[in-house]
VMD Tcl script that draws the C-alpha trace (Angstrom):
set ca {
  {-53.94 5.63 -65.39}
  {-53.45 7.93 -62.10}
  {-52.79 6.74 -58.97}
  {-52.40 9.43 -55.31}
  {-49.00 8.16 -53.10}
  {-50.59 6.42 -50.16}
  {-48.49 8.66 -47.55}
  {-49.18 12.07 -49.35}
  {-51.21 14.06 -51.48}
  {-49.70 14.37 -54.98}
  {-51.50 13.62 -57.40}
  {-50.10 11.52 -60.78}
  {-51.25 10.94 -63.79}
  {-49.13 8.68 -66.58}
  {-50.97 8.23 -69.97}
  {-49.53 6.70 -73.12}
  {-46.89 3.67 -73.33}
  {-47.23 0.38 -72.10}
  {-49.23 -0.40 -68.76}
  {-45.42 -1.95 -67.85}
  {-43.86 1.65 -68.79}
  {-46.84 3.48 -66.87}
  {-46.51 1.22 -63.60}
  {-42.35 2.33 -63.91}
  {-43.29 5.66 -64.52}
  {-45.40 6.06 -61.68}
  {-42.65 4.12 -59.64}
  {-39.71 5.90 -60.48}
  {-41.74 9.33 -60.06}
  {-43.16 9.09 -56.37}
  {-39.34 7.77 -55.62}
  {-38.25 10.83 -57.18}
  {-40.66 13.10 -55.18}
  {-39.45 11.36 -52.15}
  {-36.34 11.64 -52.44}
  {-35.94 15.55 -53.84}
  {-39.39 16.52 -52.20}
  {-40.05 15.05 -49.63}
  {-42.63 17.67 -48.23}
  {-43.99 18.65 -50.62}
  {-48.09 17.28 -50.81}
  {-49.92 19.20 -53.55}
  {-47.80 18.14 -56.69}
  {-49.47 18.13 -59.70}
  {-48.11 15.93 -62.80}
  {-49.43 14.32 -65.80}
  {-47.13 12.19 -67.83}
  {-47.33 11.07 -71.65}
  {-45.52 8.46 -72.81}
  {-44.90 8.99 -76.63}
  {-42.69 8.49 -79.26}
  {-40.29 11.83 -79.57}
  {-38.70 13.21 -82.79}
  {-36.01 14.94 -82.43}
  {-33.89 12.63 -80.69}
  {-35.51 14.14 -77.33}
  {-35.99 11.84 -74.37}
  {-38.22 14.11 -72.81}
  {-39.64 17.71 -71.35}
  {-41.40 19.09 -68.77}
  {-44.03 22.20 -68.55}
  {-44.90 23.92 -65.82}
  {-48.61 24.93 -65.87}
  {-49.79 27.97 -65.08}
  {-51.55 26.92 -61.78}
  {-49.04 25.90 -59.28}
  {-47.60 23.02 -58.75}
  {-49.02 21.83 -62.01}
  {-46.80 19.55 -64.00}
  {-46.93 18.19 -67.98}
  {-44.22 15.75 -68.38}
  {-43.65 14.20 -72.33}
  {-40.97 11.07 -71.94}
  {-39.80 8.82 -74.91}
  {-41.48 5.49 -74.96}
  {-39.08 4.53 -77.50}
  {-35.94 4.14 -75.40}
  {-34.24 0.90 -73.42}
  {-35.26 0.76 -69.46}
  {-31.75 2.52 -68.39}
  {-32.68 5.86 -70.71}
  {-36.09 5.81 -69.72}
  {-35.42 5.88 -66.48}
  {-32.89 8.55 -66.70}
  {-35.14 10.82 -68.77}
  {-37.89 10.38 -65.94}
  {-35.59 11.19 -63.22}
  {-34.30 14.14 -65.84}
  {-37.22 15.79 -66.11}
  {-38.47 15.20 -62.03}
  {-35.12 17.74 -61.50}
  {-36.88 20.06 -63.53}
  {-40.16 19.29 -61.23}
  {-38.16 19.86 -58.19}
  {-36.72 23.25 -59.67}
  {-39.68 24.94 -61.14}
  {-41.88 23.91 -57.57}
  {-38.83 25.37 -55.05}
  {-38.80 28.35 -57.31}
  {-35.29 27.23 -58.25}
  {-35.67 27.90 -62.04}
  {-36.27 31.01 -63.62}
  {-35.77 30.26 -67.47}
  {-36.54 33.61 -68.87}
  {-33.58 35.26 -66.68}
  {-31.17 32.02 -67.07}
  {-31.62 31.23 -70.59}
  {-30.65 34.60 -71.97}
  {-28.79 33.95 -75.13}
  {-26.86 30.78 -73.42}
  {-26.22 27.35 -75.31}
  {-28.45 24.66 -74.02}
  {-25.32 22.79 -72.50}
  {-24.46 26.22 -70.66}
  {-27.82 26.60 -68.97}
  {-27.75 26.42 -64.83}
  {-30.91 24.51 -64.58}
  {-29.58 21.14 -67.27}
  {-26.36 21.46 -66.18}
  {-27.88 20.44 -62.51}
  {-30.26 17.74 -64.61}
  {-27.50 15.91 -66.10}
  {-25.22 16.30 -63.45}
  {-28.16 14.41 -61.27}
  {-29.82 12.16 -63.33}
  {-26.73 9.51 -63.37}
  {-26.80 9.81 -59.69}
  {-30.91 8.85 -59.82}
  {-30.88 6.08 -61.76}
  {-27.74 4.39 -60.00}
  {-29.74 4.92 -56.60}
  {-33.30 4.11 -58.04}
  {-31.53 0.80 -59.43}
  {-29.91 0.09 -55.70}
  {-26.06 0.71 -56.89}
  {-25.52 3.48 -54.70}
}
mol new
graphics top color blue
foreach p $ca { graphics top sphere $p radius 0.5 }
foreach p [lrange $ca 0 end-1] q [lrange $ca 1 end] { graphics top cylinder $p $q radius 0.2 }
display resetview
């Protein structure tokens, strides 16, 4: 299942999951593009929809082309969580394509829960979902 945003260029690619959890997927990541990236046309990004071990909701990959996304989200989750982890891992997205995130210099020897780049993930994905959902 892939689909290109009618207004711009990116190209997305959701695999795995339900077709309902695709068609969300797909939703909730051209909303997230639009809203964090707004200019940005040659985006990259496949998505599978799996069950995760681990208790993980999700990851993302940056290829080694650029621009090139692999995104992994938990199929296993209620709507709220999977939402979250999408818009989670699009603020990784948004960091690796502005050149925001540098993990080999920020991850030096730092606890997960001290790391710049998932401090600004979790302090943002809350904020997502609420205005993805309409509360905001």
């Amino acid at each position: 299942f892939f689909c290109y945003n009618r207004c711009i260029m990116n190209y997305v690619e959701v695999i795995g999951g339900t077709k309902k959890q695709r068609t969300l997927t797909e939703d909730v990541v051209f909303w997230c593009i639009e809203k964090m990236m707004p200019r940005m046309k040659t985006l990259e990004i496949e998505i599978q929809l799996s069950k995760l071990e681990d208790d993980r909701y999700g990851s993302c990959m940056e290829e080694d082309r650029n621009r090139v996304f692999h995104l992994e989200i938990a199929k296993n989750c209620d709507r709220d969580e999977f939402i979250t982890s999408i818009c989670h891992e699009m603020i990784h997205v948004k960091q690796y394509a502005r050149n925001e995130l540098n993990i080999r210099k920020e991850s030096g020897g730092k606890n997960y829960w001290e790391l710049p780049y998932e401090i600004e993930a979790y302090e943002l994905q809350e904020t997502l979902l609420k205005e993805y959902k309409g509360e905001m």
